[in-house]
N, C-alpha and C positions, 0 to 999 in steps of 0.2 A: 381555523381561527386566525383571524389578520393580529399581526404584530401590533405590539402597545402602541408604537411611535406611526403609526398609522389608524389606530381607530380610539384613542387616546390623547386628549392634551397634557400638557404637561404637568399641571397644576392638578386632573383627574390620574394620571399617574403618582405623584406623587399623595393624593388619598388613599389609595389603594393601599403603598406600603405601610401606609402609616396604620391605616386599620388592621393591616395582618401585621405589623411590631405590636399594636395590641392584643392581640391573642397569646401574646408569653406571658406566663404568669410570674418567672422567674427576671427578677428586675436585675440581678447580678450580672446575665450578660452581658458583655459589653456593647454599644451600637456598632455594626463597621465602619461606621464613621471615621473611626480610631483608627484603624488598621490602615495605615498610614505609608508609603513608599519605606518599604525596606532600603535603608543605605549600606554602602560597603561595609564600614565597620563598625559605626554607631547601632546596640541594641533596642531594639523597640520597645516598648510598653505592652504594644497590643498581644494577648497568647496567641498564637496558631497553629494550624495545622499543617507542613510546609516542608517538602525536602529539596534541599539546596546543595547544588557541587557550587565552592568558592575556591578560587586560584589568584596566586600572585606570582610575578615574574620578576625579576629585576632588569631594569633599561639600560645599566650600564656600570660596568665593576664586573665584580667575579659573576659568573651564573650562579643564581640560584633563585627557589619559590617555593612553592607549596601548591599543595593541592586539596580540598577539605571535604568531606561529605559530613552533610549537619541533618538531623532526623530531627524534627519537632513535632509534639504531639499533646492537642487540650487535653486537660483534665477537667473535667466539668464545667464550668461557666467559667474562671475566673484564673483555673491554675495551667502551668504548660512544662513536659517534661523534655529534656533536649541530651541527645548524645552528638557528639562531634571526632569525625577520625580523620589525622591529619596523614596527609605523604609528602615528608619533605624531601628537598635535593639540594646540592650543594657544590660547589666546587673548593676543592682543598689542596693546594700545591699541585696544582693543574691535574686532581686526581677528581672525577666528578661522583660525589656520592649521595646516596640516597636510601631511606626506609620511612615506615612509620612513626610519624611522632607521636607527641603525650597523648593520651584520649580524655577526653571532657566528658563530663557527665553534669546537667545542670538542673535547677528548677526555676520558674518565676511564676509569680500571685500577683495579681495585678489587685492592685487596694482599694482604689478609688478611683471613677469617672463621672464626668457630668457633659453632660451634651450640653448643654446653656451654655456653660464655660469653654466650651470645645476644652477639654482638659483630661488626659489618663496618667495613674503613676502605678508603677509596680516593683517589685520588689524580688532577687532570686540571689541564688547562690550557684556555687560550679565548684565539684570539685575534677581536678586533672592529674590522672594519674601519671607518673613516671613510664610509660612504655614506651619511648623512644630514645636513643642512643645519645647520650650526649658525648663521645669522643669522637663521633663523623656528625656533630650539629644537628639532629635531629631529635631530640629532647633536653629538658633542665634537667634532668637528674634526680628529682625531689618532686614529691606529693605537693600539691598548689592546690588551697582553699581560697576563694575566691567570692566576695559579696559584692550586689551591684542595687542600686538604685537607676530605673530608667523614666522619663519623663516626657508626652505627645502632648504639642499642643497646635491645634487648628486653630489656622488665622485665617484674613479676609483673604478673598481671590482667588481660592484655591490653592495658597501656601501652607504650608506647615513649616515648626518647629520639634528638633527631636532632641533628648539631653540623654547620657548616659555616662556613669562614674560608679568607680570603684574600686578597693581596694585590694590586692594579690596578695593571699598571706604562704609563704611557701615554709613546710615546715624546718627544714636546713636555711638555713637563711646564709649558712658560709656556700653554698653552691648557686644558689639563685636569690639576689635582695628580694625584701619585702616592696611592692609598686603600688603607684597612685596612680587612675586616670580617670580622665574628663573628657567625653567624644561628645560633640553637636555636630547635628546636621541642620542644616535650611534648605526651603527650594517650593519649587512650588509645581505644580500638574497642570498640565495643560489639555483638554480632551476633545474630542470629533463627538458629532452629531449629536450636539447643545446636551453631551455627558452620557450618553450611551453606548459613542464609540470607545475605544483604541483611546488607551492615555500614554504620556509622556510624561515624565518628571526628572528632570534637571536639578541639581541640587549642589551642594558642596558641605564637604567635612571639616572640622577645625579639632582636632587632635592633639593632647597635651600627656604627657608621661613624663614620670619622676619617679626613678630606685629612691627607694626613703633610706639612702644614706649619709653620713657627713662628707660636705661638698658635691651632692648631686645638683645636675641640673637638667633643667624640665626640656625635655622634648617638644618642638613644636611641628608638626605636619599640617596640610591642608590638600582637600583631596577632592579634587572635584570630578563631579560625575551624571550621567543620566541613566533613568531605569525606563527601559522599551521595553512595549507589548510583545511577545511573539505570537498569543494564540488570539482571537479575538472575543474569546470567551474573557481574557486576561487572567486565566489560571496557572500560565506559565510565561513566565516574567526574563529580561534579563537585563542586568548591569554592567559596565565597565566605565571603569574611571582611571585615573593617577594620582597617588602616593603620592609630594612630591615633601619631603623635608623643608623645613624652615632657617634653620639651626643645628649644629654639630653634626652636618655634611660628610665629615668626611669617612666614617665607617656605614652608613645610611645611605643605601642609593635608592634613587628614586623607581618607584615600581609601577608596573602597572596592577591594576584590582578587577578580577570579575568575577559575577555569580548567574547562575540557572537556576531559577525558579522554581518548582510546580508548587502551586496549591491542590493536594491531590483529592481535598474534599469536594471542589469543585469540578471535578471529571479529571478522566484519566490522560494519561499523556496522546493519545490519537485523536479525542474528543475536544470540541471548539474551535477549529482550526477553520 
């Protein structure tokens, strides 16, 4: 059987999917439309199916970073459940140290999408347990609840917008304050072979944190970044960007960010290559 983009136009391509998105009879899923360039550290809207190793490094100051493995996994059309194990490392009085930090344990329901609107929002929580060390910096110390509102919106050109906020409720609040935050991402994708090849997306983070206490102030980062194909199936993705601080420099160094992909529902890791 000859390939689509050889015995298919583009516009009879595009009937095609449209007629098999009709054959679901469940309208809750979401289009993949939505599923949108993962960014460094802004969360998506879209649920998926996805396991990600995510690492930071610092560029200059004491050594230190992390290392993250994140399991995510649909719940039916609409829900998605997520576990995250951190390995931190650290330098301390030129002593370099290192274990596991807190573990996260999350969920998100995505509420509402419209393809007309290019528009998804959804909605989850996390709670993080205390299993990492806080006197060699590798945990807070205290249980952290955690709600998030996240927000996709498709624009013209193959841009998108991405919003994500939320607030950190730790239940010791004398070991770790209670935190606000506000991550966007923008950027837009660029693709090979008029959307069939190999995409690229370029982007950038804008980053705001505030401890909710008296006399704090807000953090600001900007982080920019691209996400490259590796497979050409595009089920294994990769990122790297930079951290860089905005304001209050001087215990904040600037890092670098990156993550590995797989989409495991779309094949396995030796398949699409």
């Amino acid at each position: 059987m000859p390939a689509f983009k050889d015995a298919l136009t583009q516009d009879q391509i595009g009937k095609v999917i449209e007629f098999l998105r009709s054959l679901c009879a469940e309208k809750t899923w979401p289009r993949g439309n939505f599923n949108l360039p993962r960014p460094l550290v802004t969360e998506k809207a879209f649920p998926e199916n996805e396991a990600v190793v995510t690492g930071t490094a610092n560029l200059h100051g004491a050594p230190g970073g992390s290392v993250t493995v994140i399991y995510e996994k649909r719940i039916g059309s609409s829900g998605m459940i997520e576990a995250a194990v951190p390995y931190n490392f650290a330098q301390d009085s030129g002593v370099l140290r290192s274990g596991f930090g807190d573990i996260a344990l999350g969920y998100k329901q995505k509420l509402f999408d419209n393809l007309n609107k290019g528009s998804i929002f959804s909605v989850g929580g996390e709670f993080i347990a205390p299993t990492g060390n806080p006197h060699v910096g590798t945990g807070g110390g205290t249980p952290v609840f955690e709600t998030f509102a996240a927000y996709g919106q498709i624009l013209p050109a193959d841009s998108f917008l991405q919003l994500h906020t939320g607030i950190e409720l730790p239940t010791q609040p004398d070991k770790a304050p209670r935190a606000y935050y506000l991550r966007t991402a923008i950027g837009k994708t660029f693709s090979t072979q008029n959307g069939l090849g190999r995409r690229w997306s370029p982007m950038a983070e804008f980053i705001a944190d505030r401890d909710l206490v008296t006399g704090a102030t807000t953090n600001w980062d900007v982080v920019p970044e691209i996400q490259i194909p590796l497979s050409k199936r595009m089920h294994i993705l990769a990122n790297v960007g930079v951290r860089i601080p905005v304001n209050n420099t001087g215990d904040r160094p600037k890092q670098i960010i990156f993550y590995f992909l797989w989409d495991y529902v779309d094949g396995t890791l030796k398949q699409g290559w």
